[in-house]
N, C-alpha and C positions, 0 to 999 in steps of 0.2 A: 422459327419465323424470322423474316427480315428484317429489320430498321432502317429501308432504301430509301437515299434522297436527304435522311439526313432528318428525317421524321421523328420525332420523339415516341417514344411509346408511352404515353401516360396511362396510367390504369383507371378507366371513365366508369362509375357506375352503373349500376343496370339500368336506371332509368335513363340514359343517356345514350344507350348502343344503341348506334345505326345498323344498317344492311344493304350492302353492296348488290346489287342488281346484275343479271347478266343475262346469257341464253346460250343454247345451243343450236346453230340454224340450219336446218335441212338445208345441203347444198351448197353451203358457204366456200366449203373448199374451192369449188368450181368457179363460186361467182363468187367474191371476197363484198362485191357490192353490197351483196342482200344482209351486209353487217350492218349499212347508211342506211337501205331499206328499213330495216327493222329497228335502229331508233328512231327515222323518221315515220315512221308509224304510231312507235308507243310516246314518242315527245320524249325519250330517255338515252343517254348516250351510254351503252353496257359497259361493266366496270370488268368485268370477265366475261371471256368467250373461251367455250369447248370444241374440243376437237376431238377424233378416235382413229390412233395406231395399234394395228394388231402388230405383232413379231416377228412380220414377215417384212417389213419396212422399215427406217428409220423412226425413231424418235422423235428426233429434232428437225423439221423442215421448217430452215429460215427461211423462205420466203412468205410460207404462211403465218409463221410467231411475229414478223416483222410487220407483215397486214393488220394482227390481232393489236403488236405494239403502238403501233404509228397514230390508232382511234383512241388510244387512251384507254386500253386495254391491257388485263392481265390475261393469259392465253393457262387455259385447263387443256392438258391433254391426257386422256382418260387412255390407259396403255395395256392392251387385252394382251394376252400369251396363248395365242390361235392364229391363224391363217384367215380368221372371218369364219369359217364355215366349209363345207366341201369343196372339190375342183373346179364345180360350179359357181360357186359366190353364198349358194343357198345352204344356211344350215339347216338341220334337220336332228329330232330330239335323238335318233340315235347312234348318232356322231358324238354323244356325251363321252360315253364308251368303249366305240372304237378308236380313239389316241389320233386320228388323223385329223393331221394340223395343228394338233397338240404341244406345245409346250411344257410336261408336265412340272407341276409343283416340285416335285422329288427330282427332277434334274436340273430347274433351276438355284435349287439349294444346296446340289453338289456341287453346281459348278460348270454343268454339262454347256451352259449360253453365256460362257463369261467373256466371250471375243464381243458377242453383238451387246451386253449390257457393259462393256467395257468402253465400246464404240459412242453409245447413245449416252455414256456417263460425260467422256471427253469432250462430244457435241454437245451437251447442255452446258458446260462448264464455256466453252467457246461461245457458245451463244453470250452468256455472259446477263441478261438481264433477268429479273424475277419470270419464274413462270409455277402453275401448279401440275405437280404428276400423282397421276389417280391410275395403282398399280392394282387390278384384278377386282373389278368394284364388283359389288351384289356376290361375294364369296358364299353372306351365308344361304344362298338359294342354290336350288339345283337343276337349273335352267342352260348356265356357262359351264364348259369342262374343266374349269380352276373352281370351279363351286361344291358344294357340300354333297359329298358321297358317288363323285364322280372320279374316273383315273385313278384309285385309292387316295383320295385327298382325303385328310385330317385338318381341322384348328391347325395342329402341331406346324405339318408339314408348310400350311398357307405362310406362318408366320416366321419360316424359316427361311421361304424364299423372298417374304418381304424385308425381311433385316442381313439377309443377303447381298440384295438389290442396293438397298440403302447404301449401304456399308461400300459398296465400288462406286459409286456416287460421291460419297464422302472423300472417299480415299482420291478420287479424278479429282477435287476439285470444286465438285458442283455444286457449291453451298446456296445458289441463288436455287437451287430445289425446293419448292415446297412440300412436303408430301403428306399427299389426302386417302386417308382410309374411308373406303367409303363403304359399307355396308346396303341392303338394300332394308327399308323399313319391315319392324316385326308387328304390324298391329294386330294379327291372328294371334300370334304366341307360335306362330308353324314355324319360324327361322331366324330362331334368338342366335347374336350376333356377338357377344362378349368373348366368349373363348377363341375368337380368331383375332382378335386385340392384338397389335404388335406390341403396345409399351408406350410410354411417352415418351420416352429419348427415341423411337424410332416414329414417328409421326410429329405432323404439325398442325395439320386439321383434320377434323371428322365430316364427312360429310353421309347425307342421306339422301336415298332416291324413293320415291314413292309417287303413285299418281290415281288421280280419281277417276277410274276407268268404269266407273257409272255399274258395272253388271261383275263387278268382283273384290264384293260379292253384292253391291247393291251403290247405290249413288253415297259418296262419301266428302262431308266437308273436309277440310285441311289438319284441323284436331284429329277428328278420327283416324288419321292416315299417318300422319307423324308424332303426336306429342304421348303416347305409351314408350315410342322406341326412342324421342328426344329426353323422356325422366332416364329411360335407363342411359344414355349415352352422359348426360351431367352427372351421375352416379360416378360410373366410370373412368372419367377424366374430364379436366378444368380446359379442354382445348377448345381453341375456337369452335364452332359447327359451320357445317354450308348444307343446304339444302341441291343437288348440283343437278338432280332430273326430278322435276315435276309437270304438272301439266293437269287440265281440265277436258273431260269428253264434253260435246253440246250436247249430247243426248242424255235423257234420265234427269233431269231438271236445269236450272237457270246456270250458266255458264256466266255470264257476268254477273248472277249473284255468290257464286263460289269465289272468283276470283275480288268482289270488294270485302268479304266477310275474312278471306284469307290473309291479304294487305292490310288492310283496315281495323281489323277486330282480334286476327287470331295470330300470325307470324311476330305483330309488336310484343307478344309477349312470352317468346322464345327467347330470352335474353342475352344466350350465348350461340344465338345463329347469326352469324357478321355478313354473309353471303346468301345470296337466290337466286337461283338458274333457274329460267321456264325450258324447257326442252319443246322447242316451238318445231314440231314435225306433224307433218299430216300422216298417219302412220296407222297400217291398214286395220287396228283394233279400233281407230277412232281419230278424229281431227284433232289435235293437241295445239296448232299453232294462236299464234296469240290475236292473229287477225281472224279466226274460225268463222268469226260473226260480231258485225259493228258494232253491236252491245258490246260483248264482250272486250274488244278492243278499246271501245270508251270510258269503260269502268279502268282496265289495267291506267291507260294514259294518263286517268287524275289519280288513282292510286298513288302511283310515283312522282305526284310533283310535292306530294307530302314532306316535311322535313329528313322523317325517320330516311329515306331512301336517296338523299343528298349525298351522296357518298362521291368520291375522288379517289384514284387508282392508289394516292399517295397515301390516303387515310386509312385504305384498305391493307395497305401493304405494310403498316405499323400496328397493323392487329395484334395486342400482347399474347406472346406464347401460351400464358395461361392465364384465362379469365375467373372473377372474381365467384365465389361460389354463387351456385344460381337455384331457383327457386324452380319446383316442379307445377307443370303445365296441369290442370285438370281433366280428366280423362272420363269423357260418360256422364257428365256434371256430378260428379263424387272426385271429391278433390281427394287423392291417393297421394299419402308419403314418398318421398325416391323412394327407397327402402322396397315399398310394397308393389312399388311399379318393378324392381327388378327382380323379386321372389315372384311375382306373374309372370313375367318373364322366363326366368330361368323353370318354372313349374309348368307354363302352358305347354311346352311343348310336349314333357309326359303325358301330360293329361289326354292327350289325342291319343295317346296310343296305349295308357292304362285303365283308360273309361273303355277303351274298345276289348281290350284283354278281358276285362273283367264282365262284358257283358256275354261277350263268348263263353266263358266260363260258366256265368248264371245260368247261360243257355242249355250246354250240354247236362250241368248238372240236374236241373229241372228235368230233359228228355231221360237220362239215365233213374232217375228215383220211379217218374212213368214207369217205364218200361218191368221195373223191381214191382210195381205195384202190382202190374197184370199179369206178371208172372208168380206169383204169391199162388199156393194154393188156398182154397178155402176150406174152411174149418166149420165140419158138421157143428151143430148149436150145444148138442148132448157131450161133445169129444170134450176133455182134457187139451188145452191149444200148448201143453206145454209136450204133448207125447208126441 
């Protein structure tokens, strides 16, 4: 992490962290305005704004970092290794596997894209002021073709091309790099996220995505969705967190009561999450933006005028490398040890597939002992059953 501007890093207690505030705006590219839009809606000036580069473009487009800078903005740019999707623009699930527009893992850690991560290391370094880069997020899900069990991707190989990456970064220059591992949240226990871990010398924040998409698998407050997969991530390492996509559906219950219970009652006591992105997109599974509905925009606006979310780009940007040990989140109102949060962790994901083995197995054996039954001859009453 940086010390930019000349900002002290003090080490502030837990009672004490703030949380930097941000978004990501449907269409901002296009229209830079709807950044002013959107704090003058929520009453809030974003302390970070996101952006998304596939590997078929640059990295670094000053014009828009300079947009993101000029508002008193830190600029996230979230950096996929794909084309987007087919020739079309539209992806489709089984383009996983066919490699087209593919970037793989295994060629980025040979070395195969070392001209254009050579390129975008120089331009970040050029660019010259802080910015955050979030390389191949939601790895452990199998949705992205840098994601889990797609292209032969392994942990191994993910974590090879991210300390790859790193490392000609390093070597250009480009120490005003932030670099956000971002995982996508585990709260089934279906896509524990640990073994794709690059290391603490190769990261500087951890970020999570998660969202309450109301019917997956049912309407979900903000605990429910993140604080399983935030005990195991303060397990893991003492690094800042960002929360850097989330969002609320209107459907399936109160929309500005998720959003003041989340604010208000449950994100204050995440201790080592220093940042919050809404992913304000109207996005065909469900309306996510933060104006969705006047409630809901009324609750976010006094939300943020709270102290906790008082943050400044400078305060952000002296975020200590490693924060102070932090306490785990409650999860199901049974307060779980770290410890016990990341043996469910690392356990649920068997569990899905050894509860299913093993009822297969109960199954056949059951139909097999049948089938022995009625095939059994029967034994006159007078006979010897041993002849």
């Amino acid at each position: 992490m940086l010390a930019w501007c000349g900002v002290a890093r003090a080490k502030p207690p837990e009672s004490e962290a703030k949380v930097a505030v941000g978004a990501f705006i449907s269409n901002s590219y296009a229209d830079p305005g709807l950044y002013d839009a959107w704090a003058r809606d929520t009453g809030y000036r974003p302390v970070v704004l996101g952006s998304y580069k596939t590997w078929t473009i640059p990295l670094v487009d000053t014009p828009q970092l300079e947009e993101i800078w000029n508002r008193g903005a830190v600029p996230l740019v979230t950096w996929e290794p794909w084309d987007g999707g087919t020739a079309s623009g539209v992806f489709r699930p089984g383009d996983l596997s066919s490699g087209a527009g593919v970037f793989r893992l295994r060629d980025i850690a040979a070395g195969v894209y070392d001209a254009y991560i050579d390129r975008s290391a120089a331009a970040a370094a050029a660019w010259g002021k802080p910015l955050f880069v979030r390389f191949g997020h939601e790895m452990n899900g199998a949705w992205y073709p840098w994601g889990r069990g797609s292209n032969g991707n392994t942990p191994s190989l993910y974590k090879a091309a991210w300390r790859h990456i790193v490392r000609a970064f390093r070597s250009a220059g480009a120490h005003n790099v932030n670099w956000v591992w971002g995982p996508n949240q585990n709260f089934s226990g279906r896509f524990p996220f640990r073994q794709y871990y690059p290391g603490d010398g190769w990261v500087d924040w951890v970020g999570l995505d998660g969202f309450n998409w109301a019917r997956s698998p049912r309407w979900q407050s903000f605990d429910e969705i993140f604080a399983g997969s935030y005990n195991s991530v303060i397990e893991l390492t003492s690094k800042p967190v960002m929360i850097v996509e989330t969002g609320s559906w209107e459907e399936g219950g109160s929309k500005a009561v998720w959003v003041d219970s989340a604010l208000n009652r449950e994100l204050p006591r995440y201790k080592h999450v220093r940042a919050f992105l809404w992913w304000s997109v109207d996005d065909p599974r469900g309306d996510l933006r933060v104006e969705s509905s006047p409630a809901a925009l009324r609750t976010l606006r006094d939300a943020l005028q709270s102290p906790p979310y008082q943050v400044s780009r400078e305060e952000l940007l002296a975020t200590p490398a490693q924060l102070p040990e932090g306490s785990p989140v409650p999860v199901a109102g049974r307060k779980l040890t770290v410890g016990q949060h990341v043996r469910r962790e690392l356990k649920d994901n068997y569990l899905w597939f050894g509860g299913g083995a093993l009822a297969v197995f109960l199954i056949l054996l059951a139909l097999v002992l049948f089938r022995a039954r009625r095939r059994r001859p029967a034994v006159p009453p007078t006979q010897d059953a041993t002849l």
